[in-house]
N, C-alpha and C positions, 0 to 999 in steps of 0.2 A: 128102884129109884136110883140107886147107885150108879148101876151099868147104864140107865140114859142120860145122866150125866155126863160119865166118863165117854160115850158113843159120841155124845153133841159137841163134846170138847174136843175131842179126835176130829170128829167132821168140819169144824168150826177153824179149827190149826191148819187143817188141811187146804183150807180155802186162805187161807192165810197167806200160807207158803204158796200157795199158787198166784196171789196177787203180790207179792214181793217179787217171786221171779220175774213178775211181767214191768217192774222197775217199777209198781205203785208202794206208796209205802200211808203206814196212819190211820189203821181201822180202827177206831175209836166206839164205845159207847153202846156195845150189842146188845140189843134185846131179842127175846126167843120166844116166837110161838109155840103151837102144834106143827107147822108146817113152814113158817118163813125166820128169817133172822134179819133183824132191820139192823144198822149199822150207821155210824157218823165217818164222813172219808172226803176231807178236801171243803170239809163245809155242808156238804151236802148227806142228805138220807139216801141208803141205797138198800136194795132187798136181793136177798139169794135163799133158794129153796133149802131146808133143813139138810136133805142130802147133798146138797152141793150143786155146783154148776155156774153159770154163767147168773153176775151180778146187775140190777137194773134200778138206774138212778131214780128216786119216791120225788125227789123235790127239787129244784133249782132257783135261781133266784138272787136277789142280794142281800147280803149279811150269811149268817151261818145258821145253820138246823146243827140243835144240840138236844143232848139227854131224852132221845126215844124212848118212848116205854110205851105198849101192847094192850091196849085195851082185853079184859079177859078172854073174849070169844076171838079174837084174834084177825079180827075184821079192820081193824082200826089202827094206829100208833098217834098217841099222842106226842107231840115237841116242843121244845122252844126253839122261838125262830129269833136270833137278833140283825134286826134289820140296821141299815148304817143310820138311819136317823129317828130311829124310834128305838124304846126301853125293851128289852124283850119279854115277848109276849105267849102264850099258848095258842096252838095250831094241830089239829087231830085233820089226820089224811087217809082216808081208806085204799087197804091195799088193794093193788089192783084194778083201784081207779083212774081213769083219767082227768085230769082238771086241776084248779087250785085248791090247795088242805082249806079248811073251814077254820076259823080265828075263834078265840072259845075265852078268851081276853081281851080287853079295849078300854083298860085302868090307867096307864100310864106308869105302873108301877113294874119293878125291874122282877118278871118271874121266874122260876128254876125249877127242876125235876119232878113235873108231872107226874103222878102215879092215881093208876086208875081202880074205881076200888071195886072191890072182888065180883060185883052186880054189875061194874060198867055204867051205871047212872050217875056217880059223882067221883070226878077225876078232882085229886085232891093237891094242890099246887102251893111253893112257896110265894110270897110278895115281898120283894124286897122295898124296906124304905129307910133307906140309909142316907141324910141328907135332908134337905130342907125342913130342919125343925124336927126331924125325929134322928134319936139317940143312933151311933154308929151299931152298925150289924144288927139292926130292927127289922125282925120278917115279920108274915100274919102267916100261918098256916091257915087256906083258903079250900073250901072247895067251890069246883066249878059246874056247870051243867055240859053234858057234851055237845050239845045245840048253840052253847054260848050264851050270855045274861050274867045277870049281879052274881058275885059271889057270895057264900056263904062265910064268913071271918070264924075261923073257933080258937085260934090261938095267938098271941103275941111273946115272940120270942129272939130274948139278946142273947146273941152269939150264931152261929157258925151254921147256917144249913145245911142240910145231907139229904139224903134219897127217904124218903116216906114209904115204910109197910104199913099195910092193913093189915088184919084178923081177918080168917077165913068168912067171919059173917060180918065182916065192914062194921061190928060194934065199937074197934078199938083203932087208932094209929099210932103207932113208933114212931119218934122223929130222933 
């Protein structure tokens, strides 16, 4: 476990340095497959193979793609996308495909860092509702369907979002 770490981090640097010499700079936000590494850079999601190589943009558009995270089977990357005139929202895009990501959100509430849980059937997302009548730094920890529909609310929480773990059998989340 160790040395695939220390392998991914090397290979990961590697690409690094190679996209700084090419005068890009700002790789923000990796998440890591089996085989791909998705990435935040200039706004947009981009993907490069585990071993390295030549990087190819997942998304474009306006506003910015933030906070990737990998569906388990690795088919997938859930994001937020924030567009210039809408709250941001959740957007899961397969990789590999062609077309526009799939909206998996349509609340109007401000959401953040996706994370999918260990089955991949319910990606489990913040709601920000900070404003109009509800108290400052009020999230819901939500989960969602990866089809898109209602969410499921399980928690309300003042203060500070962060990134959501599951438990290996999705009985439990850290926030």
């Amino acid at each position: 476990m160790f040395r695939s770490i220390v392998v991914l981090s090397v290979v990961f640097l590697a690409f690094v340095g190679t996209v700084y010499s090419n005068g890009a700079t700002l790789l923000q936000q990796p998440t890591v497959s089996k085989t791909t590494i998705v990435f935040v850079h200039a706004g947009d999601l981009w993907s490069v193979a585990r071993e390295g190589g030549q990087a190819k943009r997942l998304t474009t558009g306006p506003g910015r793609e933030l906070s990737p995270y990998f569906s388990p089977d690795g088919t997938q990357v859930a994001f937020v996308w924030e567009r210039p005139t809408e709250k941001p929202e959740v957007y899961a895009q397969v990789i590999g495909a062609p077309g526009a990501p799939l909206r998996l959100t349509n609340d109007g509430a401000a959401h953040v860092y996706p994370s999918w849980s260990p089955d991949g059937k319910s990606p489990a997302v913040w709601d920000s509702l900070g404003g109009s009548g509800h108290q400052q730094n009020a999230n819901i920890l939500a989960l969602i369907t990866p089809l898109g529909g209602p969410e499921r609310r399980l928690l309300e929480w003042t203060g500070t979002a962060g990134r959501i773990s599951w438990s290996p059998d999705a009985s439990w989340i850290a926030i």
